[in-house]
Structures are given as C-alpha cells and as structure tokens.
BALOBA-1460 file (C-alpha; in Angstrom, 3 decimals):
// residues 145
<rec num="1" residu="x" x="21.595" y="16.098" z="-13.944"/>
<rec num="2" residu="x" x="18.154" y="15.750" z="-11.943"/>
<rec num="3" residu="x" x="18.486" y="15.537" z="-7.993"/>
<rec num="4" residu="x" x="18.273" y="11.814" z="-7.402"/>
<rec num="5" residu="x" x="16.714" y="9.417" z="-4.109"/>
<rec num="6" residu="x" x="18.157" y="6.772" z="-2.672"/>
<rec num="7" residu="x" x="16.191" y="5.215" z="-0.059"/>
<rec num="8" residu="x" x="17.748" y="2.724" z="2.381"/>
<rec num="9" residu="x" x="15.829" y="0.317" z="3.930"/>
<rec num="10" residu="x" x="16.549" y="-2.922" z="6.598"/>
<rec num="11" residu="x" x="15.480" y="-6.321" z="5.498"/>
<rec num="12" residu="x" x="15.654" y="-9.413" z="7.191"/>
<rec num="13" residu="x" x="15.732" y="-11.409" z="3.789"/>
<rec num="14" residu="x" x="17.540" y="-10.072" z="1.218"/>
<rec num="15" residu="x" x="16.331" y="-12.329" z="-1.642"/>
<rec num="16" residu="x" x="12.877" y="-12.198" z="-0.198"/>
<rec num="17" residu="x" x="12.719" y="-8.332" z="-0.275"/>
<rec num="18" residu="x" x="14.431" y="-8.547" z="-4.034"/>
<rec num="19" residu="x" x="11.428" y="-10.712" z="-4.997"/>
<rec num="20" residu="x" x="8.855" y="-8.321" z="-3.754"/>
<rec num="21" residu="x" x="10.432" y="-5.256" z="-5.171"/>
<rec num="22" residu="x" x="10.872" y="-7.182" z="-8.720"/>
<rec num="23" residu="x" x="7.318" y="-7.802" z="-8.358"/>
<rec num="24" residu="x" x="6.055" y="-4.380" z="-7.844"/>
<rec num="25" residu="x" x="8.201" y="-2.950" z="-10.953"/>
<rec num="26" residu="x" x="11.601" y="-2.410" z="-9.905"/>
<rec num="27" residu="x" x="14.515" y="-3.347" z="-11.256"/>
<rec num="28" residu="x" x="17.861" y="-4.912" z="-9.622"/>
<rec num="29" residu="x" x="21.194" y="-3.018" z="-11.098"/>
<rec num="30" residu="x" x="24.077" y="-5.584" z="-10.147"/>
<rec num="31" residu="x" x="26.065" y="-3.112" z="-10.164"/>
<rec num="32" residu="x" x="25.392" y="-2.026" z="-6.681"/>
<rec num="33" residu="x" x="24.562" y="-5.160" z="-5.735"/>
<rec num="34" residu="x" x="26.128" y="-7.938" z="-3.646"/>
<rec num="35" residu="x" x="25.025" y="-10.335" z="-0.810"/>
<rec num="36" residu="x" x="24.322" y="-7.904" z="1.326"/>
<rec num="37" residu="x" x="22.334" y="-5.378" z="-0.378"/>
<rec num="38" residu="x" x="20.790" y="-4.917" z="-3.533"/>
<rec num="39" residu="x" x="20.113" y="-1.409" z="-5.569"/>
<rec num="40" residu="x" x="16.518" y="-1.346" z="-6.835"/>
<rec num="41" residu="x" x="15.517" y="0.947" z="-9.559"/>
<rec num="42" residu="x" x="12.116" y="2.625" z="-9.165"/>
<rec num="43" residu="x" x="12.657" y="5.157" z="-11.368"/>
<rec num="44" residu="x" x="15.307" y="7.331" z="-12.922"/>
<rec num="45" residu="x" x="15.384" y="9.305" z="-10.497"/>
<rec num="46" residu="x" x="14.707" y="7.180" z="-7.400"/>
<rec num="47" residu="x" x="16.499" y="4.299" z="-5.984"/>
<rec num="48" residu="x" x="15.787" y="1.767" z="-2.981"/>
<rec num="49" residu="x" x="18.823" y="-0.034" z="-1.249"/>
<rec num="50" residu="x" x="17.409" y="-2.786" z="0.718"/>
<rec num="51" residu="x" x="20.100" y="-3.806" z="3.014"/>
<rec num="52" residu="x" x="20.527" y="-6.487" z="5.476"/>
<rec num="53" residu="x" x="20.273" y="-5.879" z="9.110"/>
<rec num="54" residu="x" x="24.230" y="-6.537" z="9.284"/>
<rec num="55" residu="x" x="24.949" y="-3.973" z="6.499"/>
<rec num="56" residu="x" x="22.113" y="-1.380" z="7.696"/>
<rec num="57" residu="x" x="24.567" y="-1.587" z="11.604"/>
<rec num="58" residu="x" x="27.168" y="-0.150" z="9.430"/>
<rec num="59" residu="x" x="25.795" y="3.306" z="8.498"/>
<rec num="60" residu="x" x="24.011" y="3.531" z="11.792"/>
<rec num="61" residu="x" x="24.356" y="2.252" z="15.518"/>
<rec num="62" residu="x" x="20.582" y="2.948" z="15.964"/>
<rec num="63" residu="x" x="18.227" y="0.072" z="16.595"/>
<rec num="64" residu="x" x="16.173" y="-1.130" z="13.566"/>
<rec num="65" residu="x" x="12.696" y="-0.244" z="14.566"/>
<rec num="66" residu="x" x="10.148" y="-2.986" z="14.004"/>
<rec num="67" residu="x" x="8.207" y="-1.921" z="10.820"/>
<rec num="68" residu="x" x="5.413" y="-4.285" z="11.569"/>
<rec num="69" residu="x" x="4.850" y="-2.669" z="14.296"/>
<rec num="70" residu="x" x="5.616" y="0.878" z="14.069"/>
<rec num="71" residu="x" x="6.418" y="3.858" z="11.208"/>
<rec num="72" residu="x" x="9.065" y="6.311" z="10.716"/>
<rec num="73" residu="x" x="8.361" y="6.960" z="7.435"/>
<rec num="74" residu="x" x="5.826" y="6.842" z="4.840"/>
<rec num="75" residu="x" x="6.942" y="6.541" z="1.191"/>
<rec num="76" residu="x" x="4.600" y="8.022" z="-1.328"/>
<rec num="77" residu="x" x="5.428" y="6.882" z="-5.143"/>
<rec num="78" residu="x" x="3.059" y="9.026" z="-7.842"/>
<rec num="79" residu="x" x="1.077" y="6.782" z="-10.549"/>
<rec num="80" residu="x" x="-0.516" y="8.038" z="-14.094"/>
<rec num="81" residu="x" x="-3.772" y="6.940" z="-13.070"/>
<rec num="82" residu="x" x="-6.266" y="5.252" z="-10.642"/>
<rec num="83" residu="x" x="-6.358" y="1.693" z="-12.233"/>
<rec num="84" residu="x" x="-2.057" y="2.047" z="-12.089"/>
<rec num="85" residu="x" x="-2.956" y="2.711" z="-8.316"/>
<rec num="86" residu="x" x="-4.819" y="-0.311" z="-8.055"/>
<rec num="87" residu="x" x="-2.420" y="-2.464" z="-9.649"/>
<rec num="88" residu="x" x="0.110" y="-1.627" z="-7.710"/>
<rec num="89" residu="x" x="-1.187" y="-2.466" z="-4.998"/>
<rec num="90" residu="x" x="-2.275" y="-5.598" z="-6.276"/>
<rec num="91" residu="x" x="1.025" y="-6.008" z="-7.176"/>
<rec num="92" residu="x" x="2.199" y="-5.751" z="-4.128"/>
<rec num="93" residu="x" x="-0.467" y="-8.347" z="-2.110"/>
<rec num="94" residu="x" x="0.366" y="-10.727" z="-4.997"/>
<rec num="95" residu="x" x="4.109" y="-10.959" z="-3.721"/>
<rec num="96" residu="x" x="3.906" y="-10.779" z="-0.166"/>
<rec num="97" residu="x" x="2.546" y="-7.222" z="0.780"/>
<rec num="98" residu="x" x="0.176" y="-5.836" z="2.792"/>
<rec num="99" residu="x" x="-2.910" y="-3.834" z="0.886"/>
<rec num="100" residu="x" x="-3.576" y="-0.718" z="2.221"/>
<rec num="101" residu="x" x="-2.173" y="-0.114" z="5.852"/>
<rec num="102" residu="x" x="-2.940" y="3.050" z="5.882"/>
<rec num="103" residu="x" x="-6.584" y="4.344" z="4.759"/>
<rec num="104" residu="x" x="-7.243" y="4.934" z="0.958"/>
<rec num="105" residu="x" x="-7.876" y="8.706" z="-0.029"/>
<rec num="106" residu="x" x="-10.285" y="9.228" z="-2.825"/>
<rec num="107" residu="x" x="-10.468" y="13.359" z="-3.483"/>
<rec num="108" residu="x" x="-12.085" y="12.905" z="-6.982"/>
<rec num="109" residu="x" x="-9.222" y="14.959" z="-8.485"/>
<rec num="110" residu="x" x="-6.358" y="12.654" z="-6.036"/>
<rec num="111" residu="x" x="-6.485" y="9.220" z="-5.432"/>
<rec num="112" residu="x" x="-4.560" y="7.078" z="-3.365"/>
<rec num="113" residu="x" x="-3.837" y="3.503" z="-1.633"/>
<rec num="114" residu="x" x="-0.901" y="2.339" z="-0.054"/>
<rec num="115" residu="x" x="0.805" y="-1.263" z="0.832"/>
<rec num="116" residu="x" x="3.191" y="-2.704" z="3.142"/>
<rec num="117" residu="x" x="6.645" y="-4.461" z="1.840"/>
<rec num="118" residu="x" x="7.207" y="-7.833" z="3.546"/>
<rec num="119" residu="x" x="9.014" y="-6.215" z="6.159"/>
<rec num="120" residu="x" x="6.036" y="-3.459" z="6.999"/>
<rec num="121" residu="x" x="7.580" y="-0.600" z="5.228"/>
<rec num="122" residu="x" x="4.967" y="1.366" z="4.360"/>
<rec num="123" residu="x" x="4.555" y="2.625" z="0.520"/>
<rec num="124" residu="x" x="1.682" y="5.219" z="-0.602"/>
<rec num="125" residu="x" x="0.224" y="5.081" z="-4.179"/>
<rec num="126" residu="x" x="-1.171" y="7.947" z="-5.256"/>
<rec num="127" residu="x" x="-2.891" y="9.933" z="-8.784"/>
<rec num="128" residu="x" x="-3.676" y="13.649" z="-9.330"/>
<rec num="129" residu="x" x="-5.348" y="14.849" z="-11.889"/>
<rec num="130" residu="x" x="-2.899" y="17.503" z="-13.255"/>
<rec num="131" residu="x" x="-5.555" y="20.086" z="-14.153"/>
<rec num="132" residu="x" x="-6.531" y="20.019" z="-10.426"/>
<rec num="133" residu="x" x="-3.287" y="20.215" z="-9.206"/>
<rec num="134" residu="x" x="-2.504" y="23.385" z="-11.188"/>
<rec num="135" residu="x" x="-5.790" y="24.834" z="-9.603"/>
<rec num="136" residu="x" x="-3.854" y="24.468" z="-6.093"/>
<rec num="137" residu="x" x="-5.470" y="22.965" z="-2.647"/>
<rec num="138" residu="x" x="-9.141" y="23.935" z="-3.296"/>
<rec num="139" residu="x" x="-9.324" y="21.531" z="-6.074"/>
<rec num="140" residu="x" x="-8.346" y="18.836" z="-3.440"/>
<rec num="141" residu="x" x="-11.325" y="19.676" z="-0.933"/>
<rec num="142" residu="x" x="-13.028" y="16.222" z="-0.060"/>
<rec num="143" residu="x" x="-16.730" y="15.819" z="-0.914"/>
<rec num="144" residu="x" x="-19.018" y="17.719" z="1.431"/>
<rec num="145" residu="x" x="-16.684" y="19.157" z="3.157"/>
C-alpha cells in the first residue's frame, strides 16, 4: 500500500471551505465526514481534512495562526501540464480563492502558480517536464542565469 497524506487544515466555514475544495477537483468521502469536518480527496494518495476551529482545538492547544495574514506552510500539488496549472488556478479564483499569492515560476522545463483557499492557505501548482527532471537541477537553471 502507497504511503498516504492527510493534511489538516482550520476553517472558519465548513460548508464554505467544502465548496471551494469541490470546486478545485476534490472530492468529499462521507465517510469521514460529519459537521465538523469533512475528508477531501485530492488524490489517491493525498487527503485534506478541513476542520472547524472547534474540532482543530482538539488535536492541538496551539493558536490557529491567521492564514490571511501569515504562512506556516506551503502546499505544492503537481499538474500534467501548464494549461492544468492555469486552470487550477482559475479554478480556484472562480470559487473564492486567491490567484497567485506567491510569485509564479516559469523555468521553461517547470512551471508553476499558486492560489489561496478562502481561508489564505496557501496551495502551489506546479509542471515539470519529466525529461528535464531526469536530467537533475541543471535542467531547472532560469533563463540567463
């Protein structure tokens, strides 16, 4: 069985957050869902758990830093190309995000954009060629540099 993700993350609107995370292709499992968090599917392999703030208190006693306002973490998702970059990200503006919060990379051989969830977690889109990537760093070398 592959090693599996499961990122949790504080909402402050449950069905809100749902909505986005619908929008931006993942899917709800009920089965680890209730009205306090829900289990979104990104992938086989990865899973988001948006909780509310009341069920996030009881797996930590640490405050809930303000997303909007600062990062912890940045969350990088892969895509199979540049346009599936863009639409995700257009995606994501189209139900509530934030486009590109952080500054777009463009390596030729890498590309990548990111948006903000309604609650300012951060999410990076990104494409690499795979022939580049098996020619290691050098292939990622920006332009002129």
């Amino acid at each position: 069985m592959p090693r599996m993700i499961f990122i949790n993350l504080p909402v402050s609107d449950l069905k809100r957050s749902v909505a986005f995370y619908e929008a931006v292709g993942a899917v709800k499992n009920p089965m680890f869902s209730d009205d306090t968090a829900a289990c979104m599917v990104v992938s086989d392999v990865i899973h988001v758990m948006l909780l509310t703030h009341a069920k996030w208190a009881t797996f930590t006693d640490r405050a809930i830093p303000d997303a909007q306002k600062s990062a912890q973490v940045l969350l990088c998702v892969s895509q199979d190309s540049r346009e599936a970059v863009d639409a995700a990200v257009t995606a994501a503006t189209g139900a509530g995000g934030l486009a590109d919060p952080t500054p777009t990379q463009d390596f030729g051989v890498m590309y990548g954009r990111s948006y903000a969830d309604p609650d300012g977690h951060i999410w990076e889109v990104m494409w690499m060629d795979p022939a580049a990537a098996a020619q290691g760093p050098e292939a990622f070398e920006p332009a002129g540099a």
